[in-house]
LOVEXTI-614074 format. One record per residue (C-alpha): residue in three letters; z, x, y; residue number from 0. Coordinates in steps of 0.001 Angstrom, whole numbers, plus 524288, in hexadecimal, padded with zeros to 5 digits. Each point is the difference from the previous one (the first is absolute). Layout:
REM residues N
+-----+-------+-------+-------+-----+
: res :     z :     x :     y :   n :
+-----+-------+-------+-------+-----+
: ALA :     Z :     X :     Y : NUM :
...
+-----+-------+-------+-------+-----+
REM end
This chain:
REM residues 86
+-----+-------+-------+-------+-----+
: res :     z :     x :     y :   n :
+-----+-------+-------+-------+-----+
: UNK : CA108 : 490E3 : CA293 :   0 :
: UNK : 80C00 : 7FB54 : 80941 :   1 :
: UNK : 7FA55 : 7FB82 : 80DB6 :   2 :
: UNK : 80902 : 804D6 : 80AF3 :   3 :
: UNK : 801AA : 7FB92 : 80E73 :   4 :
: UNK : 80241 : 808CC : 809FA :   5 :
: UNK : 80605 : 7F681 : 80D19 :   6 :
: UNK : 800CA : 80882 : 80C4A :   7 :
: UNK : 80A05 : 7FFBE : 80AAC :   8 :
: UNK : 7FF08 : 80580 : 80D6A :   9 :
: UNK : 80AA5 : 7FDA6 : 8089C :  10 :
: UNK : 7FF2E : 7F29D : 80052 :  11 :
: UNK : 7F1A9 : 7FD15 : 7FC01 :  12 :
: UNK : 8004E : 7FB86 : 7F0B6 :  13 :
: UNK : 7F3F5 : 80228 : 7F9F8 :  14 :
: UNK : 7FFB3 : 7F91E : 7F14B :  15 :
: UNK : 7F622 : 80613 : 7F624 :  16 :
: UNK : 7F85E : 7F47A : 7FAE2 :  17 :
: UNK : 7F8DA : 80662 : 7F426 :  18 :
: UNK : 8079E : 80C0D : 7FBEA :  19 :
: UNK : 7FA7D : 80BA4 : 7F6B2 :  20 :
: UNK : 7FF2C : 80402 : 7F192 :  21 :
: UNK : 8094D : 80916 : 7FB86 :  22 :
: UNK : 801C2 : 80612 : 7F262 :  23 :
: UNK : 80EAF : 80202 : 80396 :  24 :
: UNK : 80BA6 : 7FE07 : 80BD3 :  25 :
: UNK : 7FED4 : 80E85 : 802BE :  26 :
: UNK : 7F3A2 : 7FD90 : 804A4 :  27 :
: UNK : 80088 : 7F539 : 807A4 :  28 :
: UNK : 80BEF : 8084E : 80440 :  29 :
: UNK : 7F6F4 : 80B70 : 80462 :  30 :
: UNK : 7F687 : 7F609 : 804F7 :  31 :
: UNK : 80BD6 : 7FB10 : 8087B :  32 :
: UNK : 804D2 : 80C62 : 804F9 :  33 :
: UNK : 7F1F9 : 80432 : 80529 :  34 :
: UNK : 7FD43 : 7F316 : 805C1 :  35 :
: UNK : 80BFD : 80114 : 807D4 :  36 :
: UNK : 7FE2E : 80E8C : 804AC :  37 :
: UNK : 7F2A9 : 7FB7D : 8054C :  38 :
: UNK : 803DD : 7F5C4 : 805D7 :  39 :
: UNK : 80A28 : 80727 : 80751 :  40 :
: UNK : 7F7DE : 80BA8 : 802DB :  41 :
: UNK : 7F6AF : 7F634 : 80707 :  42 :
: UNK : 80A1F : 7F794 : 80716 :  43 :
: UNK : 80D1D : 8051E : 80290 :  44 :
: UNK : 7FAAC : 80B3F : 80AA6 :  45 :
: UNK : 7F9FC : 7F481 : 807FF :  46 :
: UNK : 80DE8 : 7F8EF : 800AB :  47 :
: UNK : 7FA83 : 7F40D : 7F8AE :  48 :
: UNK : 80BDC : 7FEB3 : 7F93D :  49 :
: UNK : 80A37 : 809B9 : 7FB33 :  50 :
: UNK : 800EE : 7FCA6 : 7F0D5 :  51 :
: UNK : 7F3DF : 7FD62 : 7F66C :  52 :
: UNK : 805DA : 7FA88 : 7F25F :  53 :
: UNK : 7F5E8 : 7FC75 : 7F44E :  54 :
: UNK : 80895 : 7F58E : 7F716 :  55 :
: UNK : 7F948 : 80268 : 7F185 :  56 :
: UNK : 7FFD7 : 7F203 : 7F81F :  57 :
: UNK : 7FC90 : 7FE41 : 7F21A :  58 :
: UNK : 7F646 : 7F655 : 7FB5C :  59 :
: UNK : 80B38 : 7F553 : 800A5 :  60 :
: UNK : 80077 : 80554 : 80FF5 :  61 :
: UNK : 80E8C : 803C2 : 7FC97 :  62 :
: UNK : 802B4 : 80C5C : 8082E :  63 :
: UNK : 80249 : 80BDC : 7F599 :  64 :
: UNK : 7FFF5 : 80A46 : 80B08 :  65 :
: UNK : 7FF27 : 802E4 : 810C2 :  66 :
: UNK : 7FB4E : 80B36 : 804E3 :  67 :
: UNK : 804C1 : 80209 : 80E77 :  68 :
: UNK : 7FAC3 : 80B2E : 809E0 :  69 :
: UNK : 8074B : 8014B : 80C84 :  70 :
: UNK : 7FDED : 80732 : 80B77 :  71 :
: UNK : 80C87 : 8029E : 809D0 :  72 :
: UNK : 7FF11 : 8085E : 80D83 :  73 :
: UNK : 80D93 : 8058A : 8043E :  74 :
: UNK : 7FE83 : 80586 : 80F1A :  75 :
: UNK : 80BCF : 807FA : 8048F :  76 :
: UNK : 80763 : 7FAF2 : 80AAF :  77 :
: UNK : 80244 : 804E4 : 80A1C :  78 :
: UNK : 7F3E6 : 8082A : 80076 :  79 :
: UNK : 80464 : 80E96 : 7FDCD :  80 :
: UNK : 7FD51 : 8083C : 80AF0 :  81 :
: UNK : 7F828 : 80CCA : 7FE82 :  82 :
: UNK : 808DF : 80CC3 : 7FD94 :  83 :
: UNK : 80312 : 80723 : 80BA1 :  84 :
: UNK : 7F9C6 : 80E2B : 800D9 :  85 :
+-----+-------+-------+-------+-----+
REM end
């Protein structure tokens, strides 16, 4: 079974997976990918740790075959808009 490597990257932290995971096929390492990435976001971008969480997937030659990038943005109006007048 292919062994896949699942390198994490948030903001500027780099985090390289050293011993991957069995997979019968890319799709899922894919899904694999995808969920690792949602987590990690879900658990780190609301604290302002860092803005973008991106899983790069590598085959068992640790070429990259796939990234998988979660970003979260916050867009505050400005100026403030005042409350409607009654």
């Amino acid at each position: 079974m292919p062994r896949f490597y699942f390198d994490v990257r948030e903001g500027t932290s780099f985090t390289p997976d050293e011993e991957g995971l069995e997979f019968a096929s890319l799709d899922g390492a894919e899904r694999e990918a995808a969920t690792a990435a949602a987590e990690i976001g879900r658990d780190r971008l609301p604290k302002g740790d860092a803005r973008d969480v991106t899983v790069e997937l590598k085959n068992e030659h640790h070429q990259r075959v796939l990234t998988v990038t979660v970003t979260m943005g916050i867009h505050r109006v400005e100026p403030e808009p005042k409350p409607p007048r009654t």
